[in-house]
HTML snippet that shows the backbone in 3Dmol.js (N, CA, C, O; Angstrom):
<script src="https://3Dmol.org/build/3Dmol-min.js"></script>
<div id="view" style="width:600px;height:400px;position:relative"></div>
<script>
const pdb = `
ATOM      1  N   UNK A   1      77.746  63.997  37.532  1.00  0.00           N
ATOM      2  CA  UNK A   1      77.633  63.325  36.257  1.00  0.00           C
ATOM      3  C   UNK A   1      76.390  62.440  36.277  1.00  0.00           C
ATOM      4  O   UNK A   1      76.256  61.743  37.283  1.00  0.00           O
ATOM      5  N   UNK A   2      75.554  62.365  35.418  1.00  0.00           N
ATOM      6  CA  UNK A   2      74.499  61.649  34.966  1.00  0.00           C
ATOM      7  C   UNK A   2      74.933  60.036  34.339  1.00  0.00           C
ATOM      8  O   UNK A   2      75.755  59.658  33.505  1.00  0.00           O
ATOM      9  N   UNK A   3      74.119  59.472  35.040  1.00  0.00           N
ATOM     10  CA  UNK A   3      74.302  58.329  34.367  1.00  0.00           C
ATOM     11  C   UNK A   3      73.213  57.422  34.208  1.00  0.00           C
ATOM     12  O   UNK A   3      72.872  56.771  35.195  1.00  0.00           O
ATOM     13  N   UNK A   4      72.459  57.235  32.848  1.00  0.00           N
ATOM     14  CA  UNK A   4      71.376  56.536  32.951  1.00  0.00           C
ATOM     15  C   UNK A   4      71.292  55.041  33.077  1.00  0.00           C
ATOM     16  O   UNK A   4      72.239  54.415  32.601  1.00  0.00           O
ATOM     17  N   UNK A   5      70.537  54.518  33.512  1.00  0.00           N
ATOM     18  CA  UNK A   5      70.277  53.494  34.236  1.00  0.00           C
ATOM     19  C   UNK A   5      68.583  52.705  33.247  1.00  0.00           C
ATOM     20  O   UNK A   5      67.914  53.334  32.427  1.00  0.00           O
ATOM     21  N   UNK A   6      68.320  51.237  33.710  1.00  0.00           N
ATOM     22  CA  UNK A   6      67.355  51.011  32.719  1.00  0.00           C
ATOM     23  C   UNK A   6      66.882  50.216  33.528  1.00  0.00           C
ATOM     24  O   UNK A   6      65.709  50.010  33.216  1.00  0.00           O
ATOM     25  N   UNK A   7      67.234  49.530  34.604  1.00  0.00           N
ATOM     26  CA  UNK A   7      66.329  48.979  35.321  1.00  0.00           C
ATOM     27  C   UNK A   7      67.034  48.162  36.794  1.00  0.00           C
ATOM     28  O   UNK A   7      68.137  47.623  36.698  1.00  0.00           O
ATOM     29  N   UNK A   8      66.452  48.156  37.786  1.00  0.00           N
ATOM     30  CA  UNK A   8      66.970  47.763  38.996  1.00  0.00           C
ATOM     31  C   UNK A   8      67.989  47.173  39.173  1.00  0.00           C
ATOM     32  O   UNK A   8      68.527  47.494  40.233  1.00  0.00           O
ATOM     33  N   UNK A   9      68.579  46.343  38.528  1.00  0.00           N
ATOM     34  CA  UNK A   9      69.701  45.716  38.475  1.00  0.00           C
ATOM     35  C   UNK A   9      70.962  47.193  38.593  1.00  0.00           C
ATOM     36  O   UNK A   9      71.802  47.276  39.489  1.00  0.00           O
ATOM     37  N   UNK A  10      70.860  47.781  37.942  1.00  0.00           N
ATOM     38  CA  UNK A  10      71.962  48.652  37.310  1.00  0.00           C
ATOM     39  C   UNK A  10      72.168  49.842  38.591  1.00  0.00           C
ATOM     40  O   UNK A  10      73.212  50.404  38.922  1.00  0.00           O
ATOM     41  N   UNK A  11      70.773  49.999  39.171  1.00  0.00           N
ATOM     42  CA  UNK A  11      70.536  51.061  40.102  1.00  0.00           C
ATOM     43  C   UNK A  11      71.216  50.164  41.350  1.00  0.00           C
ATOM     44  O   UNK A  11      71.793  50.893  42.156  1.00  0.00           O
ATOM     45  N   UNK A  12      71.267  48.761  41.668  1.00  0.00           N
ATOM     46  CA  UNK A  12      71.732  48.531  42.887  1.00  0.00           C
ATOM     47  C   UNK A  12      73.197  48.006  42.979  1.00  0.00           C
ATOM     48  O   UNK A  12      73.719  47.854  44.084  1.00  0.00           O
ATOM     49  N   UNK A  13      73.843  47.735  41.854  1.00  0.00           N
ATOM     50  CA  UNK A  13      74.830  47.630  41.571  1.00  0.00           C
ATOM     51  C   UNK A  13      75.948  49.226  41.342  1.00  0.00           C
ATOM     52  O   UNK A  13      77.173  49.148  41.437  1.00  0.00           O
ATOM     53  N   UNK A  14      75.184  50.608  41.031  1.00  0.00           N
ATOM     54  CA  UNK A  14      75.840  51.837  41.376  1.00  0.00           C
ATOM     55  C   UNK A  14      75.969  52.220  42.888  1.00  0.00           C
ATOM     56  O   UNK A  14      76.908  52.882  43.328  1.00  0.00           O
ATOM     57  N   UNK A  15      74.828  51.690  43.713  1.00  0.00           N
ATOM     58  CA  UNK A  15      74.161  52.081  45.018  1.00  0.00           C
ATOM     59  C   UNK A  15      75.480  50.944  45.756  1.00  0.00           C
ATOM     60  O   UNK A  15      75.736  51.230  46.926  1.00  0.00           O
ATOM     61  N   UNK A  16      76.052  50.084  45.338  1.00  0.00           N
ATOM     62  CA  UNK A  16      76.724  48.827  46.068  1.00  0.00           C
ATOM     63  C   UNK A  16      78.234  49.659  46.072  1.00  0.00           C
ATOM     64  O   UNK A  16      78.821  49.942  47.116  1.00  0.00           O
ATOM     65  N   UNK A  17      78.752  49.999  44.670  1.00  0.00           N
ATOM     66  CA  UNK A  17      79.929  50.874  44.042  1.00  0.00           C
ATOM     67  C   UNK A  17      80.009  51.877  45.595  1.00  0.00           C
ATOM     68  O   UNK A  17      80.865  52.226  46.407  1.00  0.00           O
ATOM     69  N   UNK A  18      78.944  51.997  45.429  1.00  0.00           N
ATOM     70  CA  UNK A  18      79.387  53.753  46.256  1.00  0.00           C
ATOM     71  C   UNK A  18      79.604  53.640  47.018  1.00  0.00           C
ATOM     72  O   UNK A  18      80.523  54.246  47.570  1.00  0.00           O
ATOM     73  N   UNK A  19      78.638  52.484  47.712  1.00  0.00           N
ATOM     74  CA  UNK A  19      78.965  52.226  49.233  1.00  0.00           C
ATOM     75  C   UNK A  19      80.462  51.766  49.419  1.00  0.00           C
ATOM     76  O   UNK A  19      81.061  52.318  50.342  1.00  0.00           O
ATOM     77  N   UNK A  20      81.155  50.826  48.667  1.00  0.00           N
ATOM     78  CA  UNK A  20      81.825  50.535  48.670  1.00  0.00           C
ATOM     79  C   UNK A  20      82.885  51.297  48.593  1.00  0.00           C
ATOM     80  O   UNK A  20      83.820  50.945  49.313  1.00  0.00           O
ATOM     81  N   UNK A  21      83.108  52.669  47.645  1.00  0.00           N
ATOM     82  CA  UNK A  21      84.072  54.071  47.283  1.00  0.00           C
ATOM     83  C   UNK A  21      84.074  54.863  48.737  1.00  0.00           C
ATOM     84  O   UNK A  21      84.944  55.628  49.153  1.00  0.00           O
ATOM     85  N   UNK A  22      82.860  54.460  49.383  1.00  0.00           N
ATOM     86  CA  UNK A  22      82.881  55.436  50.624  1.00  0.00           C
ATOM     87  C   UNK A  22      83.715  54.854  51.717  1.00  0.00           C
ATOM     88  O   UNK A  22      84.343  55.517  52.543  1.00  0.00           O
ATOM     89  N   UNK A  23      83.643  53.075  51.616  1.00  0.00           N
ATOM     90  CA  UNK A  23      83.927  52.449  52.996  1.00  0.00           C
ATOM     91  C   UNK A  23      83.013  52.205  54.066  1.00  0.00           C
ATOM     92  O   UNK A  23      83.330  51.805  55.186  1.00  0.00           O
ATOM     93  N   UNK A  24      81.869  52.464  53.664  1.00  0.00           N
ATOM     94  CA  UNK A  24      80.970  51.776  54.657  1.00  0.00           C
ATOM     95  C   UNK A  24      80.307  50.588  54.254  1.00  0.00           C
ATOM     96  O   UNK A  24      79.721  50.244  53.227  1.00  0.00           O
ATOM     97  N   UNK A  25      80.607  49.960  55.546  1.00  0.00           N
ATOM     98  CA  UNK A  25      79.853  48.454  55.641  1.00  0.00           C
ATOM     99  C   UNK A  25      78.406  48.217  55.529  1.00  0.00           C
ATOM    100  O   UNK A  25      77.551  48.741  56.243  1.00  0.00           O
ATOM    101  N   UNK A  26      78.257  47.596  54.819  1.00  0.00           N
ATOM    102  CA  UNK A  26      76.683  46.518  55.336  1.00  0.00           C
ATOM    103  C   UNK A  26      75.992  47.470  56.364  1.00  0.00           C
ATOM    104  O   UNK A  26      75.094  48.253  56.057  1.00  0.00           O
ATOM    105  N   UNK A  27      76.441  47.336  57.457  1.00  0.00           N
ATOM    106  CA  UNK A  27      75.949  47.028  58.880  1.00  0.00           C
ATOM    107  C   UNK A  27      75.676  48.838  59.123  1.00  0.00           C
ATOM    108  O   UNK A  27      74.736  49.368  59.715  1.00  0.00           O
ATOM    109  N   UNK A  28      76.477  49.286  58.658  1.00  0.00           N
ATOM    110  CA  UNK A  28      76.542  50.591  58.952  1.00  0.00           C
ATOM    111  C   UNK A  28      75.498  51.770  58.095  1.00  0.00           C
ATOM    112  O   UNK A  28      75.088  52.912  58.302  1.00  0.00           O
ATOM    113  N   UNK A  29      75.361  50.671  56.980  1.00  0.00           N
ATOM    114  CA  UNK A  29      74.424  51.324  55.787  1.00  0.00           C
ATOM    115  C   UNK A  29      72.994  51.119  56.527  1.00  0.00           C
ATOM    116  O   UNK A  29      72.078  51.934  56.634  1.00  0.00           O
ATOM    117  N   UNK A  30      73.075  49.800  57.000  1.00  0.00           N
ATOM    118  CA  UNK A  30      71.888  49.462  57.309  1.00  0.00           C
ATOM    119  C   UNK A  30      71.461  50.140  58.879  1.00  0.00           C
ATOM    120  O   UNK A  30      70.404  50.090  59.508  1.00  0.00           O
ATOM    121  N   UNK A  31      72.611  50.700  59.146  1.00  0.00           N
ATOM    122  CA  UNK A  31      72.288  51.683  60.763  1.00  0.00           C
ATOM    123  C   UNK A  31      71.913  53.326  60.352  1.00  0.00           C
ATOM    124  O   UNK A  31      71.259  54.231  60.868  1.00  0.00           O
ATOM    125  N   UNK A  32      72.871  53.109  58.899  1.00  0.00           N
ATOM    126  CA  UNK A  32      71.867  54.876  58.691  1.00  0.00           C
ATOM    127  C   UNK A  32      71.113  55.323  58.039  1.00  0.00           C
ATOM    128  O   UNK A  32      70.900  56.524  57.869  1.00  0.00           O
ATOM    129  N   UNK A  33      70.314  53.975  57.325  1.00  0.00           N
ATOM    130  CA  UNK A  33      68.950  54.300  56.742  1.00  0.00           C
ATOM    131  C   UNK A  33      67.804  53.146  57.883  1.00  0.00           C
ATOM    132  O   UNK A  33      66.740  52.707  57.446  1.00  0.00           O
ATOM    133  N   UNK A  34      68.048  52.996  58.576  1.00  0.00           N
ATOM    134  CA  UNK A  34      67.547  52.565  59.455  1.00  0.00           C
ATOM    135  C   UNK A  34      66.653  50.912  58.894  1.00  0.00           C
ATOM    136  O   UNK A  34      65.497  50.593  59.173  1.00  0.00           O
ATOM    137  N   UNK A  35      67.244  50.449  58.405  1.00  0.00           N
ATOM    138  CA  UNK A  35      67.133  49.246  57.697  1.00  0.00           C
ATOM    139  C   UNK A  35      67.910  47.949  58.517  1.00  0.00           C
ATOM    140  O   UNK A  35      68.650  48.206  59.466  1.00  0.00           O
ATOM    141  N   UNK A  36      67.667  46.471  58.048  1.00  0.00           N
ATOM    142  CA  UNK A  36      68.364  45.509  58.794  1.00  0.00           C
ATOM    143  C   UNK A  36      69.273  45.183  58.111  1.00  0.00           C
ATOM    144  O   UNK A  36      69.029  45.608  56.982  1.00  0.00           O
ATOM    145  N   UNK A  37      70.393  44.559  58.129  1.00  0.00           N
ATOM    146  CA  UNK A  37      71.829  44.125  57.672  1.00  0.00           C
ATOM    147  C   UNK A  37      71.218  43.117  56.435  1.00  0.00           C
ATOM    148  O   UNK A  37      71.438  43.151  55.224  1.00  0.00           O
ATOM    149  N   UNK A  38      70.496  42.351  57.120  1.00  0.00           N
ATOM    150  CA  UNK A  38      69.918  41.371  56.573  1.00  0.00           C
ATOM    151  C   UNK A  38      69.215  41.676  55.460  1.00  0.00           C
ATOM    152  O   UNK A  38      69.108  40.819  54.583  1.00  0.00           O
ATOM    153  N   UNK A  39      68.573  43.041  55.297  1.00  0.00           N
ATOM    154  CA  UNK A  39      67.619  43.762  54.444  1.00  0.00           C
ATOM    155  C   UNK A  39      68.172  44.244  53.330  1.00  0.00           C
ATOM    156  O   UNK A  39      67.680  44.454  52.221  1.00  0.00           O
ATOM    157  N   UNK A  40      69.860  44.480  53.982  1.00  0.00           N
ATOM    158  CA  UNK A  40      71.047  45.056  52.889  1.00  0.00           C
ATOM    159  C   UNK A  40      71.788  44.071  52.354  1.00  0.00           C
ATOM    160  O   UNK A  40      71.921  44.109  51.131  1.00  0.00           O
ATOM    161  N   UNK A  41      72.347  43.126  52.994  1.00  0.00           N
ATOM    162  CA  UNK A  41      72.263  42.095  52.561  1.00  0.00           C
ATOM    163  C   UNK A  41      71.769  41.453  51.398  1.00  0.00           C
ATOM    164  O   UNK A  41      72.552  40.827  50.683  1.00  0.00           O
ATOM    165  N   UNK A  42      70.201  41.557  51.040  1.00  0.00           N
ATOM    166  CA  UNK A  42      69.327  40.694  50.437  1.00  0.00           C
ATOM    167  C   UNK A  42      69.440  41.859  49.046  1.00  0.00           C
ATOM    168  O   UNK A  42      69.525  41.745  47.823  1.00  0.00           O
ATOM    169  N   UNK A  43      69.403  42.616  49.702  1.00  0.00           N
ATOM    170  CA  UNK A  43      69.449  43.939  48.513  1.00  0.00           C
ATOM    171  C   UNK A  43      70.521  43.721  47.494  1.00  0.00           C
ATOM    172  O   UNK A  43      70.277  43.573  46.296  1.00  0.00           O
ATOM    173  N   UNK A  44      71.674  43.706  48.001  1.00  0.00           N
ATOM    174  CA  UNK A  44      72.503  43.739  47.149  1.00  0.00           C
ATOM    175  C   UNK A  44      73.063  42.604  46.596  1.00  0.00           C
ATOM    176  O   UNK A  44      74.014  42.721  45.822  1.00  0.00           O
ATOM    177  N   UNK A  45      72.497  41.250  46.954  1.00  0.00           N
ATOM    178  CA  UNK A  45      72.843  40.395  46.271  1.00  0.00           C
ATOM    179  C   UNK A  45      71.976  39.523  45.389  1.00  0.00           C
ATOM    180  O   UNK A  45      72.220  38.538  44.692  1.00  0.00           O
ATOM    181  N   UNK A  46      70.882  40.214  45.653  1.00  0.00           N
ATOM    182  CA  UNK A  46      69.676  39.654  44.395  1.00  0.00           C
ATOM    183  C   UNK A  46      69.421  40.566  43.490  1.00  0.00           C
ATOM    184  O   UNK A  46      68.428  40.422  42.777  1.00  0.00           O
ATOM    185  N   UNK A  47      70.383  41.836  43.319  1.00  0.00           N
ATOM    186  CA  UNK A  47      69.929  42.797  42.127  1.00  0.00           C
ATOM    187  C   UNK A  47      69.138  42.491  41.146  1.00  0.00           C
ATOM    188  O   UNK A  47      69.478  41.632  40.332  1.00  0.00           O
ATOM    189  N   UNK A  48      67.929  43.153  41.053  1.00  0.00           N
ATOM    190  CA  UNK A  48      67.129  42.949  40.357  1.00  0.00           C
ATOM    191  C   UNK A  48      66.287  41.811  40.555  1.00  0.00           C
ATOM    192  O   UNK A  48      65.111  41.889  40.200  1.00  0.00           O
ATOM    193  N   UNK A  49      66.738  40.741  41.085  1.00  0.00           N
ATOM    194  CA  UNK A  49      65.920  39.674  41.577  1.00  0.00           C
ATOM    195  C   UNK A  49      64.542  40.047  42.046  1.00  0.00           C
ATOM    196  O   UNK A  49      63.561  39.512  41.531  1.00  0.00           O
ATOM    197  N   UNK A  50      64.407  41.080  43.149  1.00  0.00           N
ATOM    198  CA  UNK A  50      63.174  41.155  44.213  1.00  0.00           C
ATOM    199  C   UNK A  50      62.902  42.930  44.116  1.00  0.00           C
ATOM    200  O   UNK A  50      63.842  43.692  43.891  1.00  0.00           O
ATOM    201  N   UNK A  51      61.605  43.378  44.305  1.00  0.00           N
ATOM    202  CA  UNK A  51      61.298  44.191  44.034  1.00  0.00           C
ATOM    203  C   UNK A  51      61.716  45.282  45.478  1.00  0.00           C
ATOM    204  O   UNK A  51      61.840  44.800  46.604  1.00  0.00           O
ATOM    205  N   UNK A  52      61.863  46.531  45.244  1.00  0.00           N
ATOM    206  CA  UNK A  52      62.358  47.499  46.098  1.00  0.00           C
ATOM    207  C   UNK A  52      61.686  48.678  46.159  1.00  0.00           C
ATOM    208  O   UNK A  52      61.323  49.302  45.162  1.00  0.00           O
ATOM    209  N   UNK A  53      61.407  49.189  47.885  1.00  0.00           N
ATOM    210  CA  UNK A  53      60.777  50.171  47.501  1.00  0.00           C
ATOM    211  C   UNK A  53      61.548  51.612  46.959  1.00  0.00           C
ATOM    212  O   UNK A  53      62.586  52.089  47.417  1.00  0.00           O
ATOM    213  N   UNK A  54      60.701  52.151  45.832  1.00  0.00           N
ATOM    214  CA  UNK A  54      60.910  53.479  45.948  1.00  0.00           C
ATOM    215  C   UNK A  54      61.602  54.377  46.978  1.00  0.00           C
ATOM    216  O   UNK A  54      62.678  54.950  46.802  1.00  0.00           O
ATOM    217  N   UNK A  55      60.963  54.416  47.900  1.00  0.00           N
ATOM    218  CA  UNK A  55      61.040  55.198  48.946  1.00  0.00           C
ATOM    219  C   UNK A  55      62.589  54.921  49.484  1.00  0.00           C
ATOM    220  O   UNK A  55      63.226  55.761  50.119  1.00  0.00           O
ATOM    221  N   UNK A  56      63.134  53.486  49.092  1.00  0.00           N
ATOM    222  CA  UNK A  56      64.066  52.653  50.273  1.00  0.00           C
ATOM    223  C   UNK A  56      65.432  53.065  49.441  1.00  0.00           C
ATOM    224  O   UNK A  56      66.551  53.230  49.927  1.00  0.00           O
ATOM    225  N   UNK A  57      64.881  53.238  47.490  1.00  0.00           N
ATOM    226  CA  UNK A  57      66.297  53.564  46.573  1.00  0.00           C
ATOM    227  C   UNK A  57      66.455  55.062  47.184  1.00  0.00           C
ATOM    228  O   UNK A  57      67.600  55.365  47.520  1.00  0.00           O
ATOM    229  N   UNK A  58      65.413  56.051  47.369  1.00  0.00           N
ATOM    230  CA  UNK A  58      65.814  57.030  47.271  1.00  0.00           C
ATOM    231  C   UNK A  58      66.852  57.754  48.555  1.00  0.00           C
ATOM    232  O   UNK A  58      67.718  58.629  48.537  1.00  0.00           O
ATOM    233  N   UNK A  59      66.235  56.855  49.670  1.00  0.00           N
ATOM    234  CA  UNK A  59      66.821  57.065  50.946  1.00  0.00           C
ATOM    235  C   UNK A  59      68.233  56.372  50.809  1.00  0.00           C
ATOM    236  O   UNK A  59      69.249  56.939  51.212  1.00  0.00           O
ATOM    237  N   UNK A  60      68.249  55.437  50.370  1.00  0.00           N
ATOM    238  CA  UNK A  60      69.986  54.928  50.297  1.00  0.00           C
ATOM    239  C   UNK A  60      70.920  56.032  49.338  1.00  0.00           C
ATOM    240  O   UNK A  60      72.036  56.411  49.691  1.00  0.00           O
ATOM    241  N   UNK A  61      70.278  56.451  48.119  1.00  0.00           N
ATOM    242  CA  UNK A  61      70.657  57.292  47.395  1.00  0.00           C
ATOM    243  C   UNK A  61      71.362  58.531  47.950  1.00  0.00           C
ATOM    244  O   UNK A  61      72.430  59.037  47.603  1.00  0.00           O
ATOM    245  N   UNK A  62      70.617  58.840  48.766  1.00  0.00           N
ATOM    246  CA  UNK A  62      70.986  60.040  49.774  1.00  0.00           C
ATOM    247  C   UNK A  62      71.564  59.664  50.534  1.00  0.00           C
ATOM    248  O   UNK A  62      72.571  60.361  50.661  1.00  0.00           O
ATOM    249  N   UNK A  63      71.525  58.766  51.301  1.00  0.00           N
ATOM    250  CA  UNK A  63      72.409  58.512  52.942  1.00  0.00           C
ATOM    251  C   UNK A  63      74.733  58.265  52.098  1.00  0.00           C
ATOM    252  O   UNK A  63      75.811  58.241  52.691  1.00  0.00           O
ATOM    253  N   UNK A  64      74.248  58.123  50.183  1.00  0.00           N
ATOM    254  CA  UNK A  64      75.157  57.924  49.745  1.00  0.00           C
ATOM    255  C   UNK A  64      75.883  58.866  49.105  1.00  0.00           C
ATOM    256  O   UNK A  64      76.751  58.547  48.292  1.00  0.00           O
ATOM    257  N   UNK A  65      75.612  60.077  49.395  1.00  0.00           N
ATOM    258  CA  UNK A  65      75.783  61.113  48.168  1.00  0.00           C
ATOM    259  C   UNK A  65      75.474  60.928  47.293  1.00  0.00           C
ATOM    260  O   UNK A  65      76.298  61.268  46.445  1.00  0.00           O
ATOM    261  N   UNK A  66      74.033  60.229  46.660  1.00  0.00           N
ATOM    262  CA  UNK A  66      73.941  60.234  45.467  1.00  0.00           C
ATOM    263  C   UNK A  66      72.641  60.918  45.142  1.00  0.00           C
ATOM    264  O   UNK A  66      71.965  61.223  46.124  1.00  0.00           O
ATOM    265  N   UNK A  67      72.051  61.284  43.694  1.00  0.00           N
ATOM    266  CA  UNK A  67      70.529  62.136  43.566  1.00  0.00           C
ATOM    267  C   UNK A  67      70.260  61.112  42.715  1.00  0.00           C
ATOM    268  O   UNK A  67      70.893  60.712  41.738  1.00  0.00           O
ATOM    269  N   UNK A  68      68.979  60.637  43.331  1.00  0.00           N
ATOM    270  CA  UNK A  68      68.262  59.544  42.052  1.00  0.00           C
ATOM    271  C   UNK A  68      67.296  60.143  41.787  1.00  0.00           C
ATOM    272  O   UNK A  68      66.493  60.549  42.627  1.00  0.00           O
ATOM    273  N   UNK A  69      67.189  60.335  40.320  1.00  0.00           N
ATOM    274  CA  UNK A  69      66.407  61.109  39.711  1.00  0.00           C
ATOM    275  C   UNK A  69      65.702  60.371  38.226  1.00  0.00           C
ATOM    276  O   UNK A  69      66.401  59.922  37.318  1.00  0.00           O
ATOM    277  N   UNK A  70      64.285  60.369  38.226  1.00  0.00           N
ATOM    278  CA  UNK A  70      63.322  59.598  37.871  1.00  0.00           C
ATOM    279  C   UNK A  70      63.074  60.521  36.446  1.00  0.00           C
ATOM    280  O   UNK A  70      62.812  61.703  36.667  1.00  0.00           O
ATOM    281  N   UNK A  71      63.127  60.131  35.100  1.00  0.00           N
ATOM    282  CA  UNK A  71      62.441  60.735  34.061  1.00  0.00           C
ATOM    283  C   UNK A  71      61.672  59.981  33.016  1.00  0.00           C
ATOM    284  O   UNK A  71      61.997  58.878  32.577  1.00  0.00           O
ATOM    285  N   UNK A  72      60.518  60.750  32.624  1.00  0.00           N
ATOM    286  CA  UNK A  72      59.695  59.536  31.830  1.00  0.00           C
ATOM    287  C   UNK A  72      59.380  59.726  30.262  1.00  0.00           C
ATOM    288  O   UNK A  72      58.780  60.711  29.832  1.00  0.00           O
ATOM    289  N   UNK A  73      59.670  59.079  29.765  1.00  0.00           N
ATOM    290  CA  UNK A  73      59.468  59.093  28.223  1.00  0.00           C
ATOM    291  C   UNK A  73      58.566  59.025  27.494  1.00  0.00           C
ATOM    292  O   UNK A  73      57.785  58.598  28.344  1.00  0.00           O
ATOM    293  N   UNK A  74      57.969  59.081  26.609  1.00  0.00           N
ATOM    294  CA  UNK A  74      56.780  58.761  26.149  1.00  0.00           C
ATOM    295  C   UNK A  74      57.491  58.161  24.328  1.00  0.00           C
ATOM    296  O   UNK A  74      56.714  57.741  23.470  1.00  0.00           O
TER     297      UNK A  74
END
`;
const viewer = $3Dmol.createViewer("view");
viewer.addModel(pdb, "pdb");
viewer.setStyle({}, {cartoon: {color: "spectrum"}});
viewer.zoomTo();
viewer.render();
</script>
């Protein structure tokens, strides 16, 4: 299912959900995208606050079962 999204806030708050639907911890997220606790941590509780890389949504996306998928409007 598709679900559009509008800006970082919304993307790390689905990315938090899942982790959470799956049962993995913090610590464990942050052991299989090879990230620090601290890094996940900061992530998910400043949604939208601080900027994120690309590279870092798409890899959590995946390590979550999820497909983040980018489309552009004009």
């Amino acid at each position: 299912m598709r679900t559009p999204v509008e800006d970082t806030e919304q993307i790390v708050k689905a990315l938090v959900e899942r982790r959470k639907e799956l049962g993995i911890s913090q610590s464990e997220l942050a052991r299989l995208c090879d990230l620090s606790v601290n890094g996940i941590s900061k992530f998910e509780s400043n949604a939208g606050e601080r900027e994120v890389k690309l590279s870092t949504l798409f890899k959590l996306a995946q390590i979550l079962g999820l497909k983040l998928v980018l489309e552009f409007e004009e």
